[in-house]
C-alpha positions in Angstrom: 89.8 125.5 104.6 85.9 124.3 104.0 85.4 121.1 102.6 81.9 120.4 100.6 79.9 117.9 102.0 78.2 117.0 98.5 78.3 118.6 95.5 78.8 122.1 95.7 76.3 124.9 93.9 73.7 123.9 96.4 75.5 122.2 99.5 75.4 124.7 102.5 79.3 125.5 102.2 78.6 127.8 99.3 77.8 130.5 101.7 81.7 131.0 102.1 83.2 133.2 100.1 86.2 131.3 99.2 89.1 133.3 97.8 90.0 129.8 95.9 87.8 127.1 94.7 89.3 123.7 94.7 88.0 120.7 92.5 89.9 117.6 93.2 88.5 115.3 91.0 85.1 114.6 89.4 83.4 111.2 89.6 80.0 109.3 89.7 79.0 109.7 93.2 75.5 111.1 94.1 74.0 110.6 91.5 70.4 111.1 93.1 71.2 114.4 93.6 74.0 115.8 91.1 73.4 114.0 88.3 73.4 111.0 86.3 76.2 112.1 83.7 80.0 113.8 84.7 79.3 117.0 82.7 75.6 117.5 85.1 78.4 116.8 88.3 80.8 118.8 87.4 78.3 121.8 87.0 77.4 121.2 90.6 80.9 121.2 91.8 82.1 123.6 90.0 78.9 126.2 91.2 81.7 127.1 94.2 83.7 129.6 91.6 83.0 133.2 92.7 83.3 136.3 91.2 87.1 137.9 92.8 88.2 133.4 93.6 90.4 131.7 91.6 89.7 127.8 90.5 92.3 125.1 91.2 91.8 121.9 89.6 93.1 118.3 89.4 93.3 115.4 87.3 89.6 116.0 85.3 87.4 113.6 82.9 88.2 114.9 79.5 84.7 115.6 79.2 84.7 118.5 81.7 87.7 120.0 80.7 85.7 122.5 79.1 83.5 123.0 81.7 85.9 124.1 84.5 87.8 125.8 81.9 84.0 127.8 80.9 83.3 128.4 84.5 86.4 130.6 85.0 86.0 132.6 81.8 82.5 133.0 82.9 84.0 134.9 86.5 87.0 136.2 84.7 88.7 134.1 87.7 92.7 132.1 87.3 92.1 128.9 86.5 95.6 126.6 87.6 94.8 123.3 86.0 96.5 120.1 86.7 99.7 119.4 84.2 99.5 122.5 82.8 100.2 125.1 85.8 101.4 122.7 88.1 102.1 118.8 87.8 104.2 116.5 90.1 108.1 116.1 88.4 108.5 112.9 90.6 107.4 110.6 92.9 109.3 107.6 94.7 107.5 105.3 97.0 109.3 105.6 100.4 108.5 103.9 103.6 105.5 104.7 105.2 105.0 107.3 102.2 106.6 109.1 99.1 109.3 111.3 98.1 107.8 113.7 95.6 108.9 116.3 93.7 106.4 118.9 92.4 106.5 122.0 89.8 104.3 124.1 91.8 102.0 127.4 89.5 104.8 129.8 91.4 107.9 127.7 92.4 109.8 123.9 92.6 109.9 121.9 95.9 111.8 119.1 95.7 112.8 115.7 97.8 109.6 116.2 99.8 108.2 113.6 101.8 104.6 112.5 102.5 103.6 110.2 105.4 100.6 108.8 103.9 100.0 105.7 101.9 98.6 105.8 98.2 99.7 108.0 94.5 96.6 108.9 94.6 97.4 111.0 98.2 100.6 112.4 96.5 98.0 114.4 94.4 95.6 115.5 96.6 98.7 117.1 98.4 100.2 118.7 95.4 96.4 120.1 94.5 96.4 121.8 97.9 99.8 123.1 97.3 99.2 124.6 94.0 95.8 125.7 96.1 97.5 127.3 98.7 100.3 128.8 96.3 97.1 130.4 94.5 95.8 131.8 97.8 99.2 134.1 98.6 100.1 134.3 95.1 103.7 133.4 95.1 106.2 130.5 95.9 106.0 129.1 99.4 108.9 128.7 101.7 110.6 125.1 100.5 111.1 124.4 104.2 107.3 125.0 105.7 106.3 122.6 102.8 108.5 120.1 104.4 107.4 120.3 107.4 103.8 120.5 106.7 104.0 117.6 104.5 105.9 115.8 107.0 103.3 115.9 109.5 100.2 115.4 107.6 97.7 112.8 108.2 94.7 111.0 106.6 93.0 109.2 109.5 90.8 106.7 107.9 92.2 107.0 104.3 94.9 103.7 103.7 95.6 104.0 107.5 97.3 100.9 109.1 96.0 100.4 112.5 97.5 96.8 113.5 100.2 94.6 112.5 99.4 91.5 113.4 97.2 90.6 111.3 98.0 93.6 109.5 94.2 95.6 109.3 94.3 98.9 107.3 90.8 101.6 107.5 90.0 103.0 104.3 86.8 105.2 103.6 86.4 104.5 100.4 82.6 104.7 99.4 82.3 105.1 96.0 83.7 103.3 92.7 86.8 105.6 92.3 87.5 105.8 96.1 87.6 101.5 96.0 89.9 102.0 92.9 92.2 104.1 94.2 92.5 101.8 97.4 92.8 98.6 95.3 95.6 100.3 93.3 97.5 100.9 95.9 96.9 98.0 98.2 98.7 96.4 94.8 101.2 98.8 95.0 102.3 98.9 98.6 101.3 95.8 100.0 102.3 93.2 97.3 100.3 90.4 96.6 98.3 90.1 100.2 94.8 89.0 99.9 92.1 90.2 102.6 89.4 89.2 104.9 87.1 92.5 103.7 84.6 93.9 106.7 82.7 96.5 104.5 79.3 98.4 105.1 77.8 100.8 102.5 75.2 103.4 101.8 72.1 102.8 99.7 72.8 105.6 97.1 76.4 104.3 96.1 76.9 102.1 92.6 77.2 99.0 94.5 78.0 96.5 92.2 80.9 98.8 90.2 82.8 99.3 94.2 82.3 95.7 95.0 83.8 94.6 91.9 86.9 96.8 92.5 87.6 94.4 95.6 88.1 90.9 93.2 91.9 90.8 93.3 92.0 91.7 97.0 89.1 89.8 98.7 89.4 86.5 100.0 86.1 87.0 101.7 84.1 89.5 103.4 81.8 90.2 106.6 79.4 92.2 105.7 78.2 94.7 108.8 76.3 98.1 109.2 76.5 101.3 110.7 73.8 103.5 112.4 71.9 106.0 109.7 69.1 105.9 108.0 71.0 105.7 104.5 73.0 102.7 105.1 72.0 99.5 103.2 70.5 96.3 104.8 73.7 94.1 105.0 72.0 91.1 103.3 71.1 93.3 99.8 75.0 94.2 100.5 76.1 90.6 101.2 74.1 89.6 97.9 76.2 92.0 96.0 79.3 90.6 97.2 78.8 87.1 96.7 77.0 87.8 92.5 80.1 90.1 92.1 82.8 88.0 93.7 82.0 84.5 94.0 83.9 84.4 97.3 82.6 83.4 100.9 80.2 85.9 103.0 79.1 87.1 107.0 77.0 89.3 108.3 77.4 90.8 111.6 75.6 93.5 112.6 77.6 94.9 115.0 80.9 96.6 113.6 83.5 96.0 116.3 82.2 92.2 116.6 82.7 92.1 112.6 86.4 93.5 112.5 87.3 91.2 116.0 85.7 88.1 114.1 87.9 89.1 110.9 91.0 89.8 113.1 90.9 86.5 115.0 90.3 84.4 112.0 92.9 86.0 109.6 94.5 83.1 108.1 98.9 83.3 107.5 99.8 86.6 106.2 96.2 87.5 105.4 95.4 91.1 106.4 91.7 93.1 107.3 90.6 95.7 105.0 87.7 98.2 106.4 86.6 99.4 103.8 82.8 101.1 101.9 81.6 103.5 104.4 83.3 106.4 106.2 80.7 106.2 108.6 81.9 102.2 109.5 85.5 103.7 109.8 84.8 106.4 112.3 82.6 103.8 114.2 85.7 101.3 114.8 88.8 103.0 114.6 88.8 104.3 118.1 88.4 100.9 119.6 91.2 99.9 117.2 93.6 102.7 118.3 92.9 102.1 121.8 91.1 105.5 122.6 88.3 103.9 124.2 
């Protein structure tokens, strides 16, 4: 399994030749360099469909519907499209995860459970089912989904490292990424309000992810995170504070940012990490205790 980094047509990846072509989902990210509209994005994801692959997609924009579907005539390639081929029958929210049940392109799997936080994960995992279901070309055996569901993992996606005050890692970094964590911090966390230690790179639509964060932030330390792409916290913290009205740090160094957050969290207020996988790799260690 190869991930793109960005895009697709032209990122370095496209040298594989995948058997099947995956497209998740298709938002505003990147613009600089795929494109100011959906339809100019989705042309660069979608440039990963080979001759001999199949496409699997998820959840689309209406408006590139046609696209993906264009792209497979244009190979003569399956294309196994979200609620159409395959779809999920059911979810339940469980603890620590979901109990799903999914109508997969070749079979049903039912009563499955996923340890992993967020709707949103329920169907990234059915995508790569249907995806992997693609790649053999048949129905997969009902127990190994269990038990590859069963152990998955997303480190850094939703992940609740500490309890007390709760403080949960996501790397969301762009506008749908901060929607789908908002969503389901509302969903699976109640009403909790957070102290939000968040870093960002300069080619995101800053003011559309900050604004994500208003029913959730109580306040926010701003940081920042080694690379040359990453925002200067102050433009950041000036986002933050036109966008939310709410109270603002900086602290340039990550670990002293989340420690500040953590010994200051107020009653049942939690920490949120959140804006930047790169500020997520750089603390979760120390929070897990591997170093």
């Amino acid at each position: 399994v190869i991930e793109v980094g960005m895009g697709g047509r032209l990122d370095a990846t496209n040298v594989a030749n995948g058997e099947v072509a995956v497209v998740t989902s298709i938002a505003r990210d990147h613009m600089e360099w795929l494109g100011d509209t959906l339809e100019k994005i989705a042309v660069e994801k979608l440039g990963i469909v080979k001759e001999g692959s199949a496409l699997v997609t998820g959840p689309l924009p209406d408006v590139v519907v046609p696209i993906a579907a264009a792209k497979a005539a244009e190979f003569g390639v399956p294309h196994r499209a979200w609620d159409r081929d395959f779809a999920i029958k059911d979810a339940r929210l469980a603890v620590g995860g979901w109990i799903v049940d999914i109508a997969g392109v070749h079979g049903d799997y039912d009563e499955v459970y996923l340890p992993l936080h967020g709707r949103h994960q329920v169907g990234n995992a059915v995508i790569g089912l249907a995806a992997v279901e693609e790649l053999f070309g048949r129905a997969l055996d009902p127990e190994a989904v269990v038990e590859g569901w069963t152990t998955a993992s997303s480190p850094g996606r939703i992940e609740v490292v500490g309890r007390a005050p709760l403080t949960i890692l996501d790397g969301a970094h762009n506008p749908s990424g901060l929607e789908a964590l908002v969503t389901t911090l509302d969903e699976e966390f109640g009403d909790r309000r957070f102290h939000v230690v968040m870093a960002a790179m300069g080619d995101k639509e800053l003011s559309e992810m900050v604004g994500h964060l208003e029913d959730v932030a109580d306040r926010c330390t701003v940081t920042t995170v080694d690379d040359p792409r990453a925002i200067p916290p102050e433009e950041l913290a000036e986002v933050i504070r036109v966008e939310l009205d709410i109270p603002v740090d900086v602290a340039l160094d990550p670990h002293a940012a989340v420690a500040a957050a953590q010994e200051g969290a107020a009653g049942d207020e939690g920490v949120l990490v959140t804006g930047s996988i790169y500020l997520v790799g750089n603390v979760r260690p120390a929070l897990l205790g591997h170093v």
